[in-house]
C-alpha positions as CSV (number, residue, x, y, z in Angstrom):
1,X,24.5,-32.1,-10.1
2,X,22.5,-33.2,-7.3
3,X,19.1,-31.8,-7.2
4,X,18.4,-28.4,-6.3
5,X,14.8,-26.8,-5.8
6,X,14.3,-23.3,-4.6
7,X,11.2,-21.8,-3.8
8,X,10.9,-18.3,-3.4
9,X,7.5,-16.9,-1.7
10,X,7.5,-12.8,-1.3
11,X,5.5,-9.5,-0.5
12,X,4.5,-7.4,-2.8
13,X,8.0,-4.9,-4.2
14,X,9.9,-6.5,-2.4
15,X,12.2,-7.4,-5.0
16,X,11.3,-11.4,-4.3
17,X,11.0,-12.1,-8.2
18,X,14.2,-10.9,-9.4
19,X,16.0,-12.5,-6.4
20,X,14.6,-15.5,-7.6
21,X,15.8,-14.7,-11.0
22,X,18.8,-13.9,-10.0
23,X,19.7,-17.2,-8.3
24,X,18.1,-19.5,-11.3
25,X,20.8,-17.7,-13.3
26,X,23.8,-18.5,-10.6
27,X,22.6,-22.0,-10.4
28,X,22.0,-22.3,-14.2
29,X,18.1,-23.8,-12.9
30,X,15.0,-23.2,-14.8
31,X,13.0,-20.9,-13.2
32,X,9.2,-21.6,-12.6
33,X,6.4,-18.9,-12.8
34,X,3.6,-17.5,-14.8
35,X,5.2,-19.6,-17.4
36,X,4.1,-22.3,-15.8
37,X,0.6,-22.5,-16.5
38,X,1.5,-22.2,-20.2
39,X,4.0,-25.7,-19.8
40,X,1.1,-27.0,-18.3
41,X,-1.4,-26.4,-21.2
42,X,0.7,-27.2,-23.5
43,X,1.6,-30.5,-21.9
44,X,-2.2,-30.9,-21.3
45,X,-3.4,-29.8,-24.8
46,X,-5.5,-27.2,-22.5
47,X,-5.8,-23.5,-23.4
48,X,-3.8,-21.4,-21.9
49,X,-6.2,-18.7,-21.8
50,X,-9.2,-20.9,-20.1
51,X,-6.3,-21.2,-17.0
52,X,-4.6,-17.9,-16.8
53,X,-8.1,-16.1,-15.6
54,X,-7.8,-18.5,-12.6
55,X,-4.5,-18.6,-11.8
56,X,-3.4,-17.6,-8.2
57,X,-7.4,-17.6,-7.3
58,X,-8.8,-17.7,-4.0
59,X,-10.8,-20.8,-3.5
60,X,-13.6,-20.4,-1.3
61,X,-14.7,-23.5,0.2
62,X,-17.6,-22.5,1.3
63,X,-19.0,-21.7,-2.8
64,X,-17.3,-25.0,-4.4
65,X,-17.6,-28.8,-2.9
66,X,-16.0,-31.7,-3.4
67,X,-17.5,-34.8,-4.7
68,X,-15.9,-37.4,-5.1
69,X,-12.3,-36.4,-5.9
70,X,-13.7,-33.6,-8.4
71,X,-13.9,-29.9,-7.3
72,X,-16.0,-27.0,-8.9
73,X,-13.9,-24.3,-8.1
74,X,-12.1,-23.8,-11.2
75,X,-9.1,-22.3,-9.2
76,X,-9.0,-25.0,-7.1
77,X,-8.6,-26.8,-10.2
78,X,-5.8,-24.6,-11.7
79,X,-3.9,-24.9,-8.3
80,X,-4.1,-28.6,-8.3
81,X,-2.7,-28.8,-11.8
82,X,0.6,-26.5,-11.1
83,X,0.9,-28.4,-7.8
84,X,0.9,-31.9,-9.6
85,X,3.0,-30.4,-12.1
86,X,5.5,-29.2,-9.7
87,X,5.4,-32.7,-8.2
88,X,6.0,-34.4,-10.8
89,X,9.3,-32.3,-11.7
90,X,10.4,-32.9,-7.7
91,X,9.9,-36.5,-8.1
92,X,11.8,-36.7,-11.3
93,X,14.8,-35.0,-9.8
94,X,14.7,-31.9,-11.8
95,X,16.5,-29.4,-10.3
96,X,14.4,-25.5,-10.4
97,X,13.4,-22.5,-8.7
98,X,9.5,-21.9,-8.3
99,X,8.3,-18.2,-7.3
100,X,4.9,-18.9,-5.4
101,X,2.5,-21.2,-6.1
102,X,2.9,-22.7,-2.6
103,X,5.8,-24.6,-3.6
104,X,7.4,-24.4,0.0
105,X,4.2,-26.8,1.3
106,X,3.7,-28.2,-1.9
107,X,6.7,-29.3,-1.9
108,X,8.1,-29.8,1.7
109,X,8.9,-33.5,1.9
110,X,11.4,-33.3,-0.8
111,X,14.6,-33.2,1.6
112,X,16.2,-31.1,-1.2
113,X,14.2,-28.1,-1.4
114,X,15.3,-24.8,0.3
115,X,12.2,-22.4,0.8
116,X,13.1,-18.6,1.0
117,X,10.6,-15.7,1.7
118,X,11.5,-12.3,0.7
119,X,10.1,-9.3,2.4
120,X,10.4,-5.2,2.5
121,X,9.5,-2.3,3.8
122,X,6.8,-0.8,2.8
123,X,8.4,2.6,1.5
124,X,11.2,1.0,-0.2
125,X,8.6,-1.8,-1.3
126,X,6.1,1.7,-2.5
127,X,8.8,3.4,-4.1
128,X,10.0,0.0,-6.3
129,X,6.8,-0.5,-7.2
130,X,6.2,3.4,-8.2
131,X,9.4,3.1,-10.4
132,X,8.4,-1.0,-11.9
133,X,4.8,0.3,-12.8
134,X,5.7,4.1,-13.5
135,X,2.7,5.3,-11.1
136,X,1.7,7.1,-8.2
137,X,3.0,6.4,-4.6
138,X,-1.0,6.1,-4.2
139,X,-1.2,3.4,-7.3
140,X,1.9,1.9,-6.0
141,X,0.1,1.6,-2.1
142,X,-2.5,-0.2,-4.2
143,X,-0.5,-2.5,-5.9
144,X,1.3,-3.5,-3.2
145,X,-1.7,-4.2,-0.9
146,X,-3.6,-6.3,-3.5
147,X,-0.8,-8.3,-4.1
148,X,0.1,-8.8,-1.0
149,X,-4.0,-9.7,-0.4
150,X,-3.9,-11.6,-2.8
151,X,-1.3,-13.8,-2.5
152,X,-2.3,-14.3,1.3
153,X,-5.6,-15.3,0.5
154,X,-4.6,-17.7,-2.4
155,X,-1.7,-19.5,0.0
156,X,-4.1,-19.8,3.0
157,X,-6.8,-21.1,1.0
158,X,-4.3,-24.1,0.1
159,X,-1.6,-24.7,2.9
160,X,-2.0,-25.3,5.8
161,X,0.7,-23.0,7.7
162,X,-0.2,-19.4,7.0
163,X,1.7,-17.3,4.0
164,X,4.5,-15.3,5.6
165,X,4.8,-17.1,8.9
166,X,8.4,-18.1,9.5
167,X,8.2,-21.5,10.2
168,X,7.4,-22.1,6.8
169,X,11.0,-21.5,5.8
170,X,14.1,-21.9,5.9
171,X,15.2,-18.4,5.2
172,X,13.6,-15.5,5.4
173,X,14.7,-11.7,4.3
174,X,14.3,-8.4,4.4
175,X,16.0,-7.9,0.9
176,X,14.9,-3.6,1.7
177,X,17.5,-3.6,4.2
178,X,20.0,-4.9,2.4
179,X,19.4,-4.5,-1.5
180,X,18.8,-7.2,-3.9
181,X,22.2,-8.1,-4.9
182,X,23.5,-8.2,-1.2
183,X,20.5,-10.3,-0.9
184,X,21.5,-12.9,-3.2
185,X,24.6,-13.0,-2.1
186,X,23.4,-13.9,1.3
187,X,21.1,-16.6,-0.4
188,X,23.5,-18.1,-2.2
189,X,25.6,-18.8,0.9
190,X,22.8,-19.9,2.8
191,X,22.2,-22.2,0.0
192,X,25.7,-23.7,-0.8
193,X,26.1,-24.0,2.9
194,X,22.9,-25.9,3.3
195,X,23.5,-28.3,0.0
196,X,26.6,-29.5,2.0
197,X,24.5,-30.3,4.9
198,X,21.8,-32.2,3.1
């Protein structure tokens, strides 16, 4: 099979990580996520537990330098070690999806990848979350806006082109609208359609 990678960026509840699941099952791909730290340690012989705590961090430039090549931002660090790992797999030829971890810049010169970015409502994004966590709509609100925060701050600390903005993908959608399995379906005929082009 011709490589195949597929990153997958998304808001908060809005069903982004099980659309990304979904499609590493209909392609038969491995699927790239908090899992990959662990890979990474392993491969390493690092501790996965020194990582994890810095994992999807905000670097703050302005508290860490550079000197020479080396950084002391420890989630600098981290970053740069899932996005030499993901590199690595690209370069390779693997064939995988990634949720996150700036793949779609990480990752943009590699004339095979297709980057998606899911995104909701809020209520329907509240109410999945509510359900996912068994919360409050309040608890839920909160969720969803420090992950969102979160995930903003960690991409724009890295890339270059903001997290969210359009241009950043190929395909973007509002999986809310539509529901997650008409969603996929959608995807998967963006994607097939866009393998033939490539």
């Amino acid at each position: 099979m011709e490589q195949l990678i597929i990153s997958v960026g998304r808001e908060c509840g809005s069903g982004g990580h099980e659309i990304a699941d979904k499609l590493a099952a209909h392609y038969n791909l491995k699927l790239y996520d908090r899992n990959l730290l662990r890979e990474i340690a392993e491969e390493r012989n690092l501790k996965h537990d020194d990582l994890h705590p810095h994992e999807e961090g905000h670097h703050n430039k302005l508290l860490y330098r550079t000197v020479k090549g080396m950084n002391s931002s420890p989630e600098h660090n981290v970053a740069q070690l899932q996005f030499e790992y993901l590199r690595k797999k690209a370069d390779k030829g693997e064939s995988f999806v990634v949720v996150g971890r700036c793949s779609e810049t990480v990752l943009r010169d590699n004339k095979n990848l297709i980057a998606i970015f899911v995104l909701g409502d809020a209520d329907t994004k509240i109410a999945r979350l509510m359900k996912e966590n068994n919360c409050s709509k309040k608890k839920a609100e909160e969720i969803m806006r420090e992950g969102d925060k979160r995930r903003k701050r960690y991409h724009n600390s890295h890339c270059d082109i903001k997290w969210g903005d359009s241009r950043n993908y190929d395909i973007s959608i509002n999986a809310c609208r539509i529901g997650v399995d008409e969603a996929v379906r959608i995807l998967i005929d963006f994607i097939d359609t866009r393998k033939k082009k490539l």
